[in-house]
C-alpha positions as CSV (number, residue, x, y, z in Angstrom):
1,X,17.8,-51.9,39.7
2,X,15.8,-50.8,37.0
3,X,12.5,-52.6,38.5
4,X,13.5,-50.5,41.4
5,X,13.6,-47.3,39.5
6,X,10.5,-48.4,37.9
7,X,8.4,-49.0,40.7
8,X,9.9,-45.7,42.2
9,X,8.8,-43.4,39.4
10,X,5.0,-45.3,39.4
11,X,5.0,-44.7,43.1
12,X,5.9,-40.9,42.8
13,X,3.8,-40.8,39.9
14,X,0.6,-41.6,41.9
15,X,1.5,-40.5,44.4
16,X,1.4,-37.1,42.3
17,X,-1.7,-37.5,40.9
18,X,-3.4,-38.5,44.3
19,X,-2.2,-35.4,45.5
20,X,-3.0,-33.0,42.6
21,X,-6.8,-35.4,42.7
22,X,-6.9,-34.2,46.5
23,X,-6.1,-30.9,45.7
24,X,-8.6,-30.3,42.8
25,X,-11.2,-31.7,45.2
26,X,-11.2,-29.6,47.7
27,X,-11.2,-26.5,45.6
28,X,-13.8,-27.2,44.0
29,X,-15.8,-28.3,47.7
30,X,-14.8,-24.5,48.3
31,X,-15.7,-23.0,45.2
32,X,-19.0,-25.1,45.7
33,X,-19.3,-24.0,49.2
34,X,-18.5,-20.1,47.7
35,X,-21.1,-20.6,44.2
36,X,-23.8,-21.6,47.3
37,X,-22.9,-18.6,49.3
38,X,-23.0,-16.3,46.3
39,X,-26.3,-17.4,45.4
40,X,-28.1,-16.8,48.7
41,X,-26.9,-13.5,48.2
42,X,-28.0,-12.8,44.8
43,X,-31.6,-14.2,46.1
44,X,-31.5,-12.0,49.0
45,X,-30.7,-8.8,47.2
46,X,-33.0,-9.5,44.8
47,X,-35.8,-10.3,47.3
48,X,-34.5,-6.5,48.8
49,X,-35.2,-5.3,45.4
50,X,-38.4,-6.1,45.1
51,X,-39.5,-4.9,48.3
52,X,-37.9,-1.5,47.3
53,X,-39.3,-1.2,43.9
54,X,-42.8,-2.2,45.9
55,X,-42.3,0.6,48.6
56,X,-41.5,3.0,45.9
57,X,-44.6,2.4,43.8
58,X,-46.5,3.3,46.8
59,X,-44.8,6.2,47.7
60,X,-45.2,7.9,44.5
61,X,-48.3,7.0,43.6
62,X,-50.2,9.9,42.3
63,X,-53.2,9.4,44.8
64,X,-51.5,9.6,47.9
65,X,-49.0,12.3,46.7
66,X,-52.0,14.2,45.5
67,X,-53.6,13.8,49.1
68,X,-50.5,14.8,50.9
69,X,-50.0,17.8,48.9
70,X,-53.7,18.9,49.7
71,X,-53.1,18.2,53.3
72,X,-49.1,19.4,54.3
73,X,-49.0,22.2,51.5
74,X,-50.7,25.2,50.9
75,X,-49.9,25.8,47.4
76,X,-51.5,28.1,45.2
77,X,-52.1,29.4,41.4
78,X,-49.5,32.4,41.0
79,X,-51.0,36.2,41.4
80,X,-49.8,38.7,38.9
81,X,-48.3,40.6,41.6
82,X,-45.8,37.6,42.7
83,X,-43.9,38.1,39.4
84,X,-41.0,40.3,39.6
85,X,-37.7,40.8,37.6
86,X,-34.3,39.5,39.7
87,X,-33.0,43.2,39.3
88,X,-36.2,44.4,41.3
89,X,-35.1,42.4,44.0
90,X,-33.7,44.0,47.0
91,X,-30.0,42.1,47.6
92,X,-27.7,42.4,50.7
93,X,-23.7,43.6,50.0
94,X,-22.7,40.3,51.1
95,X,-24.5,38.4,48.9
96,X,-24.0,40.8,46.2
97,X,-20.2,40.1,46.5
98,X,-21.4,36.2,47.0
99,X,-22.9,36.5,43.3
100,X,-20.2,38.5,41.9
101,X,-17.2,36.2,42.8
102,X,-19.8,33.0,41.9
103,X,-19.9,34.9,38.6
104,X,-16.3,35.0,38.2
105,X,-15.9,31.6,38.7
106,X,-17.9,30.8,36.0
């Protein structure tokens, strides 16, 4: 009776541990799977990041903003005459009251 019993626990026992084994290595098959797919990502992102970081150095550099500016704008040293105090501006009722109730706000 008690070899019985014996053998019984043992055989539940590894049974157990097979299971729990089994267990533990498919999680961490899946978490392998997960660490592979996370790190693709990371490489691709950072691959997008230094396309993006190239892009912007060419889109603000100096040069070429300095070239596009002469080209699409026609900017201009200030006159004298351009200067004027806000209250010498002419102002619409409706955007007076728009100002006012801004104002208010505030």
């Amino acid at each position: 009776m008690i070899r019985r019993l014996s053998f019984l626990v043992w055989f539940l026992a590894i049974a157990l541990l097979a299971g729990t084994q089994y267990h533990v290595s498919y999680r961490v098959q899946s978490l392998g799977r997960e660490l592979r797919q996370i790190k693709a990502e990371t490489l691709s992102v950072e691959e997008n990041i230094r396309i993006l970081e190239a892009e912007w150095a060419y889109v603000n550099n100096p040069d070429r903003l300095r070239e596009l500016a002469g080209k699409y704008l026609t900017l201009a040293p200030l006159k004298g005459h351009q200067i004027v105090h806000f209250g010498d501006i002419p102002l619409s009722e409706p955007l007076l009251a728009s100002l006012a109730s801004h104002r208010e706000g505030i």
